[in-house]
C-alpha positions as CSV (number, residue, x, y, z in Angstrom):
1,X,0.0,0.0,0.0
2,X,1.4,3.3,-0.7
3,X,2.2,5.7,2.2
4,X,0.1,8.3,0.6
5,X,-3.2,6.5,1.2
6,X,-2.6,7.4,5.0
7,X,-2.6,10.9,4.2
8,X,-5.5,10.3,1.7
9,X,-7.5,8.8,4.9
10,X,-6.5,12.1,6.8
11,X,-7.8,14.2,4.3
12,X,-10.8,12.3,4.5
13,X,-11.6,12.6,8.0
14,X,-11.0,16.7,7.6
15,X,-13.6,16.5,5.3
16,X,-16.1,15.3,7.2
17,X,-16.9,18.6,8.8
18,X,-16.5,20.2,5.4
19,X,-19.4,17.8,3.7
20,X,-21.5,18.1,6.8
21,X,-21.7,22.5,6.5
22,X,-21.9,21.5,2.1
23,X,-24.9,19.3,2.9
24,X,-26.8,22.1,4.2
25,X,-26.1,24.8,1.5
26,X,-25.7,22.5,-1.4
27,X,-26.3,18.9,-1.1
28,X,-25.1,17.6,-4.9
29,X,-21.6,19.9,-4.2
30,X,-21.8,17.8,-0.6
31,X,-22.5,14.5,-2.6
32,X,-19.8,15.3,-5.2
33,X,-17.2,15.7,-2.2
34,X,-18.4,12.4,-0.2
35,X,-18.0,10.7,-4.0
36,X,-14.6,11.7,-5.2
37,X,-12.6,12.0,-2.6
38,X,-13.7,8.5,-1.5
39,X,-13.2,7.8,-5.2
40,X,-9.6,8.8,-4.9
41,X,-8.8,6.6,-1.4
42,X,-10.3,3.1,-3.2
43,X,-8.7,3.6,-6.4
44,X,-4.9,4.1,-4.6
45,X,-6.0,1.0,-2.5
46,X,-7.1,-0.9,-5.5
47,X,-4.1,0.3,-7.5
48,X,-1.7,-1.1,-4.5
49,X,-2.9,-4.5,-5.5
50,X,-3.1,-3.8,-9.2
51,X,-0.1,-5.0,-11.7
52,X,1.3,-3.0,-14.9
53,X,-1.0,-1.0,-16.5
54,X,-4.0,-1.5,-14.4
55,X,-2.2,-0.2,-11.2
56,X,-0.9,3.0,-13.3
57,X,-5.0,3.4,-14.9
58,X,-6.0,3.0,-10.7
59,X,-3.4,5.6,-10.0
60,X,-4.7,8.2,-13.0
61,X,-8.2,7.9,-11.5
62,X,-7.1,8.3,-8.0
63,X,-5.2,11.7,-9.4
64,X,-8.3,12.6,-11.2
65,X,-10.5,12.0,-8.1
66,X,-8.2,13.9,-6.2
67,X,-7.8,16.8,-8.5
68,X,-12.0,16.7,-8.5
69,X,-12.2,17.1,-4.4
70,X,-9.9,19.9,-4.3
71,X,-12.0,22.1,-7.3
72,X,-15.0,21.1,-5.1
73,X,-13.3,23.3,-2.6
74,X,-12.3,25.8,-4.7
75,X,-16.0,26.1,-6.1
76,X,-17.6,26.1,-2.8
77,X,-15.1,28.7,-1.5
78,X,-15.8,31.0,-4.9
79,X,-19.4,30.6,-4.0
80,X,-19.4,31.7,-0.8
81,X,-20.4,28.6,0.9
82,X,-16.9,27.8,3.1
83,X,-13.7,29.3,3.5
84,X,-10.6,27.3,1.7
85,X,-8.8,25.4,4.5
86,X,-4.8,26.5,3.8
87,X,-3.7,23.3,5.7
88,X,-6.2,20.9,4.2
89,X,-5.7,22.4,0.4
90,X,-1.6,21.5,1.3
91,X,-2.8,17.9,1.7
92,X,-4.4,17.6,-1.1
93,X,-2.0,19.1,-3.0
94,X,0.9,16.6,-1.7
95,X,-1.3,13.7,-2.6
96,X,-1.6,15.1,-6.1
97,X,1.5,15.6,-6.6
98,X,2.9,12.2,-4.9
99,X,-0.2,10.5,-7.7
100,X,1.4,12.5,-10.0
101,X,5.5,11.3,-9.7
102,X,4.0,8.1,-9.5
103,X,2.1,7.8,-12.7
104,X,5.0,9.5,-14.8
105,X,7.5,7.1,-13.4
């Protein structure tokens, strides 16, 4: 299992509050949170147990995932609904950048 998917779980549990205050202003932006950042924990588990090409497609969905949950953010935060979380944006900017060493080898 990669290391990262620790700090994908992390990210996870910040979120919680996040998609609890999204829920009330905007449910689909909450459900599209709850979806791909999930998304981007099962595909790097998946991927772990992957072989050759499969484990680089499980990584490039993970990335994409990941890459979805932080413009989730970013939308909510240009819409008024939350503030942008500096520490929690760092996060998922390390695990898109780690998916991202990863898949170009």
């Amino acid at each position: 299992m990669l290391r990262i998917y620790g700090t994908i779980l992390e990210v996870l549990r910040a979120l919680r509050s996040v998609i609890e205050k999204l829920r009330r202003v905007d449910p689909d932006l909450a459900r599209q949170l709850t979806r791909c950042s999930a998304s981007a924990a099962l595909n790097v588990a998946e991927g772990s147990y992957s072989q050759g090409r499969n484990r680089i497609a499980r990584y490039h969905v993970a990335l994409g995932s990941a890459r979805e949950a932080l413009a989730v953010l970013e939308v909510a935060d240009a819409l008024g609904y939350l503030k942008l979380d500096g520490a929690l944006v760092a996060e998922l900017n390390r695990v898109i950048g780690t998916l991202v060493k990863i898949i170009r080898g």
